[in-house]
Each structure stands twice: as structure tokens, then as C-alpha cells.
C-alpha positions as CSV (number, residue, x, y, z in Angstrom):
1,X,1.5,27.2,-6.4
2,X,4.1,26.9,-9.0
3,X,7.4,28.3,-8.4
4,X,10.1,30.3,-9.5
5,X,12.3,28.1,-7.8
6,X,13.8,25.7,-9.5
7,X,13.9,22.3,-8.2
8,X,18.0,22.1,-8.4
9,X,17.6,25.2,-6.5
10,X,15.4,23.4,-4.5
11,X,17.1,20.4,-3.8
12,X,20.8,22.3,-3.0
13,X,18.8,23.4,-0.5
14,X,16.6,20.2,1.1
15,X,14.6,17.6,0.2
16,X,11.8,17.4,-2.0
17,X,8.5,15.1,-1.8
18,X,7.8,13.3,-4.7
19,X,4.5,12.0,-5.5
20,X,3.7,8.3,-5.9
21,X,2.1,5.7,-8.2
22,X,-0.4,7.3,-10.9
23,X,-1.7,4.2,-11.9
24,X,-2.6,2.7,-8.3
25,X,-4.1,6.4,-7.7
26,X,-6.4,6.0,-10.9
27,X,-7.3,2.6,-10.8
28,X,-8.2,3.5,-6.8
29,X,-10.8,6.1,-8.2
30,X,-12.4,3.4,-10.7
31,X,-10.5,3.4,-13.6
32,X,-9.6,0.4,-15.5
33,X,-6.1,0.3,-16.8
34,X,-6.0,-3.2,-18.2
35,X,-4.5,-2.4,-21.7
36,X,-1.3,-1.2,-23.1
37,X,-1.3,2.2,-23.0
38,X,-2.1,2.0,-19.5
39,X,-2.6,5.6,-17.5
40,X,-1.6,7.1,-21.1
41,X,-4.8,6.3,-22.1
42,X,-6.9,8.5,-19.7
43,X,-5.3,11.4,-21.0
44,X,-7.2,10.8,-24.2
45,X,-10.3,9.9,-22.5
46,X,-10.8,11.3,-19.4
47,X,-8.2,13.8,-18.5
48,X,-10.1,15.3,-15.9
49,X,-9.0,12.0,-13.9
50,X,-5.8,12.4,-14.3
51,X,-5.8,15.6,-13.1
52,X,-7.7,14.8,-9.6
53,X,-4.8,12.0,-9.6
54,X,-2.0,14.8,-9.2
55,X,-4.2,16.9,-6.7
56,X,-4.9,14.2,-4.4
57,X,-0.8,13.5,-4.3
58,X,-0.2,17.2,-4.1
59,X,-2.9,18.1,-0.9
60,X,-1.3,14.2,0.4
61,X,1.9,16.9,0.9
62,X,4.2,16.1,-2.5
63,X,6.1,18.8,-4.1
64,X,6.6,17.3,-7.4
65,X,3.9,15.4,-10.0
66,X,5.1,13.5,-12.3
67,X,3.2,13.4,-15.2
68,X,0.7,10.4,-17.1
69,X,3.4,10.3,-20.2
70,X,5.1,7.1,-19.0
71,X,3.8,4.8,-21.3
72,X,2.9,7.9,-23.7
73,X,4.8,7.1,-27.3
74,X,3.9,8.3,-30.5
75,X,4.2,4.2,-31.1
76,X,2.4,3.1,-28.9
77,X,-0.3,5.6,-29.6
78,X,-0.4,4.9,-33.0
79,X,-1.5,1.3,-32.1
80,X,-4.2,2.2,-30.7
81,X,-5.0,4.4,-34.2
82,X,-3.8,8.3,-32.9
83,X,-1.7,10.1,-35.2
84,X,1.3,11.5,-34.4
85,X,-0.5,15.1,-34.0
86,X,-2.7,13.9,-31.7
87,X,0.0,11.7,-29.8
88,X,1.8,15.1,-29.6
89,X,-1.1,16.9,-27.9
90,X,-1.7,14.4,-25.6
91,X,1.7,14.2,-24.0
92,X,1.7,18.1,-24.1
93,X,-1.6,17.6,-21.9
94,X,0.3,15.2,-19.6
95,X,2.4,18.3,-18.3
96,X,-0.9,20.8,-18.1
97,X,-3.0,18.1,-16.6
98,X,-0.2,18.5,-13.7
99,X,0.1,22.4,-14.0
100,X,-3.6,22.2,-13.4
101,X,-3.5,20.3,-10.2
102,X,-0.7,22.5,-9.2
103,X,-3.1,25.4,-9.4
104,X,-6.5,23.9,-8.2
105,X,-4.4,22.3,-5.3
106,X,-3.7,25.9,-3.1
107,X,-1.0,25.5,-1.2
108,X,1.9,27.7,0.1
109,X,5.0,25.6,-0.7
110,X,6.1,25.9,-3.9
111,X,5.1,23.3,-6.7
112,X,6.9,20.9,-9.6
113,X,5.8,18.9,-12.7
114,X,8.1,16.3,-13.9
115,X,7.7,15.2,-17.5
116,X,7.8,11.5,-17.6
117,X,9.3,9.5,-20.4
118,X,9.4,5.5,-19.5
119,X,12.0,3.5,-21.0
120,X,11.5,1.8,-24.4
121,X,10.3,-1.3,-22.9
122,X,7.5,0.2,-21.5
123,X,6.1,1.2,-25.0
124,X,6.0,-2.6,-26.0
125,X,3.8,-3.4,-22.7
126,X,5.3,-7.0,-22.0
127,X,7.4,-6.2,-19.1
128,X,10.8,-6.3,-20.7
129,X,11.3,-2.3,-19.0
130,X,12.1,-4.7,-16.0
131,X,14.8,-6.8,-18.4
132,X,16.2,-4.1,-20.6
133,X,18.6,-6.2,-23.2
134,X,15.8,-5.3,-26.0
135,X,18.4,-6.2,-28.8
136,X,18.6,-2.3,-30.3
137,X,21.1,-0.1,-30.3
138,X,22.0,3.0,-28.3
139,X,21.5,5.2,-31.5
140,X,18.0,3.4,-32.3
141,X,17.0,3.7,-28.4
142,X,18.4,7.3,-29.4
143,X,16.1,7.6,-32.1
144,X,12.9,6.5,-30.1
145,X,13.1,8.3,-27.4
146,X,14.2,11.8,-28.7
147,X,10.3,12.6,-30.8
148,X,8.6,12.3,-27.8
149,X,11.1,14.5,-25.6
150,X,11.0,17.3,-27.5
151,X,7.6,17.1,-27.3
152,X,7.3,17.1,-24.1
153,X,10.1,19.4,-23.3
154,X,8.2,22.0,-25.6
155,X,5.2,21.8,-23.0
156,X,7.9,22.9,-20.3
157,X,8.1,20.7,-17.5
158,X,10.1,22.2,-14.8
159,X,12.0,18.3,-15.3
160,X,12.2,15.6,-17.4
161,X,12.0,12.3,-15.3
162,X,13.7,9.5,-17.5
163,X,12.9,6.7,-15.6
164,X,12.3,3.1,-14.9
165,X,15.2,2.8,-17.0
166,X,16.5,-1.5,-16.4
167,X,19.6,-0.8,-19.0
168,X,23.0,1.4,-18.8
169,X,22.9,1.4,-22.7
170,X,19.2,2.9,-22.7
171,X,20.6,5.3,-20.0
172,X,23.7,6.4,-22.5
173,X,20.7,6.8,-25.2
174,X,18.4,9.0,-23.1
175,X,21.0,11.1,-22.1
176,X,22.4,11.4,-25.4
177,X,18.3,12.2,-26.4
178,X,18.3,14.8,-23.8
179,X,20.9,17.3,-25.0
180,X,19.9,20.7,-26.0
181,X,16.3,20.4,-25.2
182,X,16.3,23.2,-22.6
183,X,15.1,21.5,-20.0
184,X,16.8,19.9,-16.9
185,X,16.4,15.9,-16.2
186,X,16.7,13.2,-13.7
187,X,17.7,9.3,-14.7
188,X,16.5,7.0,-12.3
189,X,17.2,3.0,-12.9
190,X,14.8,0.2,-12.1
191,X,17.5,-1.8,-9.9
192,X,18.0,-5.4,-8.4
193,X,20.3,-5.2,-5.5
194,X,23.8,-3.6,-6.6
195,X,22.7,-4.2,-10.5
196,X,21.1,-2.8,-13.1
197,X,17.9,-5.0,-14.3
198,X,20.1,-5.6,-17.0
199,X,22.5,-6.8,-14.7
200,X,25.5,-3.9,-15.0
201,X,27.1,-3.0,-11.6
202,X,25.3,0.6,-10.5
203,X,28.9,2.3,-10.2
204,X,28.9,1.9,-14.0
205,X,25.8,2.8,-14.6
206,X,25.2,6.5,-12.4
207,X,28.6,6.9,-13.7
208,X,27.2,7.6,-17.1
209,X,25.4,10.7,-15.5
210,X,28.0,12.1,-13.5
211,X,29.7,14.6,-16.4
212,X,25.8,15.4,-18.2
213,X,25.3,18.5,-17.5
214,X,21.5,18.5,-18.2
215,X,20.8,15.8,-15.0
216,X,20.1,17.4,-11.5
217,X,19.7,14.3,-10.3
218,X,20.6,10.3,-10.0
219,X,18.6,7.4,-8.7
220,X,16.2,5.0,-8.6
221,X,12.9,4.0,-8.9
222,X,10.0,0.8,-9.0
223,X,12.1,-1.1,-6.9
224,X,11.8,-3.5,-3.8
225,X,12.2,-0.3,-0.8
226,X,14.9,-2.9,0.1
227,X,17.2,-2.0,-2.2
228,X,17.2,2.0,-2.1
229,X,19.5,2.8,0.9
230,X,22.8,1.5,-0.8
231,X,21.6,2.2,-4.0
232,X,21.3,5.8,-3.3
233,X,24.8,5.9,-1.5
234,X,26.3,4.6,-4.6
235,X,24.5,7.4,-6.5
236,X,25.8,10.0,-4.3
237,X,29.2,8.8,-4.0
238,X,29.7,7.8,-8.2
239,X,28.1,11.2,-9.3
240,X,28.0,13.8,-6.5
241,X,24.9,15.2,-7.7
242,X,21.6,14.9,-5.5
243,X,19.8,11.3,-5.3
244,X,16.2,10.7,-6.2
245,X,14.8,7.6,-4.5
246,X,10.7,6.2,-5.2
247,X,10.2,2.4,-4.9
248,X,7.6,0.5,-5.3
249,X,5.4,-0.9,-2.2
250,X,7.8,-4.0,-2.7
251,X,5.2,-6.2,-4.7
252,X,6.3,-7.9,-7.7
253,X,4.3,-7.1,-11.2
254,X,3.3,-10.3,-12.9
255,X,3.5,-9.1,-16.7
256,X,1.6,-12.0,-18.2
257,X,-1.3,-11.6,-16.0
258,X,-1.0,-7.8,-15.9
259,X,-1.2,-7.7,-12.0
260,X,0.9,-7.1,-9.0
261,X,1.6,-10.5,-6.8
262,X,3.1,-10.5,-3.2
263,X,3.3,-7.8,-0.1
264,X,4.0,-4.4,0.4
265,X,7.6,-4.0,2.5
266,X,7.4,-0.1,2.2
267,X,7.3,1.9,5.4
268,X,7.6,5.3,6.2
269,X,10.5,4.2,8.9
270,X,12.6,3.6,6.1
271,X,13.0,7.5,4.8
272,X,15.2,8.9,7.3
273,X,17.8,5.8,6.6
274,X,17.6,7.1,2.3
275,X,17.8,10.4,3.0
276,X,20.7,9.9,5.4
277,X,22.3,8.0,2.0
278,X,21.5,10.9,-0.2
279,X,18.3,11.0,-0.8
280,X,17.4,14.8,-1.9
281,X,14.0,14.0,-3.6
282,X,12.2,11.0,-2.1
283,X,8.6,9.7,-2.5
284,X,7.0,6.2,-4.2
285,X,6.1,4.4,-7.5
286,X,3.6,1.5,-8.1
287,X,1.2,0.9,-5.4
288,X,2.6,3.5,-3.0
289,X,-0.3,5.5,-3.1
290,X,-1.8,9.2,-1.1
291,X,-0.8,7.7,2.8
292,X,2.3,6.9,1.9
293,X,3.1,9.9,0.3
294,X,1.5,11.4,3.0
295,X,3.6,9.3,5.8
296,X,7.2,10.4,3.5
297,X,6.7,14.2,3.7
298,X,5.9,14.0,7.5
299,X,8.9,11.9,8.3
300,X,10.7,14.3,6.3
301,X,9.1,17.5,7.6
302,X,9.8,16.3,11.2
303,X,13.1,16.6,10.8
């Protein structure tokens, strides 16, 4: 069910299972996601899919689904020859898809939809979201990202997930972008140790979230699982606002050949020590898929 609860609310009050990687889930179920637009595509296509993505994570036991936008641009649509109307309904119908699978998944424990927005790098589909350093500045990252927000802020999410963000100056920009929309956000960075991908220290970098009113909560996200427990702690300390926390299995994406490379290191063993850190809203990104999900909320509901 959706909820009247608000997921601040929520997380003041406990922790929250995320869901985990869309595109693992889809590609699972058949569907290939070989070009640039990625899981954006299917919401032109075949919706319905991404729909039965978000139920399968929400009957796995998540609380939250967030949404097939990630790579959603009105750029990166207009590539592949959809005007900007149509872009526009399509990343509206990333947050219904969600609200839909909240419905059709009938479950007592209240429900959340998270509005994704990837970072700029994303958009251009050569793996550079995992660099940052794009050469623009933080009034042209501004300027991309804020369309697309409103858009999808209009559709209202019950959160807008900025994440996968590799850069502290794309982080000023997005929360510059997300100012006066109405609608609460988290930031989560893609991370490499005690760095940003971009290679600023983290204290710097949460720091930039610790005064914006709009973000309930501070992270990270699509990195090695290595790498969360002292990340979060430095999110909790810097900012004092709840942590979100969802690696990746721990496998590296090759961008040239479009494919993961290497071995999962995620366990579910490994919860307990995040949430200990400050870890409020916890669950996985790329190729963490149902079972782990699955695994997170009963390590978490065992508690």
C-alpha cells in the first residue's frame, strides 16, 4: 500500500528497505538493454515490464522503488527521435509504473517511490558517471538537470533519488536544481574508498548536503559493498541526517564492452555492520537483484 507516512517520518523512526538493480531485474526477465537509453527505454516500449520489475522487488520485502528514470533525459531521448513531450510523459510514467506495483503488490507495510534522476554522465552512456570531471560547469550541470526534475517532481514521487553522482561539483548543481520543487531528495555518491569518483575527500562532499533543507538523506550507491561501512559513518557524522547505503554486487562495469566483469562480494552479513554506521535506508544497485533484497530486509527485520 502507499502511505501517508512519509519516508523522513519513516526513517526517524527505523530503517527502510530499498529495492535493488532495475536493470539486472529486467534483463533477468528477457529484456535486452544493450543501448543507451538503457532501462529508460522500456518505459517507451514495454512499460508493463517495468512495472513487474518494481513488484517483484516490492513482494522480495523492499519499501521503496526507485523508478526506470535513471538514464531518462529529455537528451538522451531526443537521440533516439522523442520530443520533449513525449520525454516528459515518459519519465512521469517512471513514477506511476512504481505507484502501480505499489498497488498490485498487496502488502500491509507501507510503500515508497523514489524518482530517480542519474547524474549527467549517465545521459552520454560512455561511463564517465563513474569519472565525473565532464568539463561543465555547476550552472550548466544546473541547467541539465533542473527540466527533467520538475518533471518528475510534477508526477509526485514521495523522493527524489539524485544518485550515482561521481562529482562534488554535480552534487552542488543538483542540489542547487532541487530547490523549490516540493518534493524531498536524497544525494547518494558513486564512491572509491574515502573519495569521490572524482577524487574529492567524502567529508567535503556530504558536507555540501548537510545545511539543504530539501535532502532527508546522505549516502552512497553502485559501489564495491567494501566501501559502504565508513562511507556511511562519514555521512552520518559530516551531515547528521539519516544515511542511505545500496552497492553494487561488487563487480566492475566494463563501459566499452557494455558488461559487468569480475565477482559479486555482496553479502547479506554485511547489513547489520552499515546500519550500525548509519545506515537508515539500505538495499542494492547493479546486479543485486530479488534474493538479495530479500536477504537485507530479513537481516534487518531480525533485529
Amino acid at each position: 500500500m502507499t502511505s501517508t507516512l512519509t519516508l523522513a517520518e519513516a526513517l526517524a523512526a527505523g530503517t527502510v528497505v530499498l529495492d535493488g538493480g532495475m536493470s539486472n531485474q529486467l534483463e533477468s526477465a528477457g529484456h535486452d538493454l544493450s543501448d543507451e537509453l538503457w532501462s529508460a527505454r522500456l518505459l517507451d516500449e514495454q512499460p508493463e515490464a517495468v512495472t513487474e520489475a518494481h513488484l517483484a522487488y516490492f513482494r522480495a520485502g523492499a519499501d521503496v522503488a526507485i523508478t526506470a528514470s535513471y538514464q531518462a533525459t529529455f537528451e538522451g531521448f531526443a537521440k533516439r527521435g522523442i520530443s520533449s513531450d513525449r520525454a516528459a510523459e515518459l519519465m512521469a510514467l517512471s513514477v506511476e509504473s512504481a505507484r502501480e506495483a505499489a498497488r498490485r503488490a498487496s502488502v500491509s507495510r507501507p510503500l515508497w517511490v523514489a524518482a530517480s534522476a542519474g547524474p549527467y554522465g549517465a545521459m552520454l552512456a560512455d561511463g564517465s558517471e563513474y569519472r565525473g570531471r565532464y568539463g561543465l560547469s555547476v550552472d550548466e550541470l544546473e541547467r541539465f538537470h533542473r527540466p527533467r526534475l520538475e518533471v518528475l517532481a510534477a508526477a509526485r514521487p514521495d523522493v527524489l533519488a539524485l544518485e550515482t553522482v561521481p562529482d562534488a561539483d554535480e552534487a552542488a548543481a543538483l542540489l542547487r536544481a532541487v530547490r523549490g520543487l516540493g518534493v524531498p531528495a536524497w544525494l547518494t555518491y558513486s564512491v572509491a574508498g574515502d573519495r569521490t569518483r572524482a577524487g574529492q575527500p567524502l567529508e567535503e562532499a556530504f558536507a555540501l548536503a548537510a545545511e539543504a533543507v530539501e535532502v532527508i538523506a546522505v549516502g552512497v550507491n553502485c559501489c564495491a559493498p567494501q566501501d559502504v561501512e565508513a562511507a556511511a559513518a562519514t555521512a552520518a557524522r559530516v551531515t547528521g541526517k539519516p544515511v542511505v547505503v545500496y552497492p553494487n554486487s561488487g563487480e566492475t562495469w566494463d563501459a566499452e564492452a557494455r558488461a559487468w566483469a569480475g565477482r559479486s562480494t555482496f553479502t547479506t552479513g554485511q547489513v547489520k555492520g552499515w546500519q550500525q554506521a548509519g545506515a537508515r535506508l539500505i538495499g542494492g544497485c547493479c546486479r543485486v537483484g530479488p534474493d538479495g533484497i530479500s536477504g537485507i530486509a530479513g537481516a534487518l527485520r531480525a533485529a
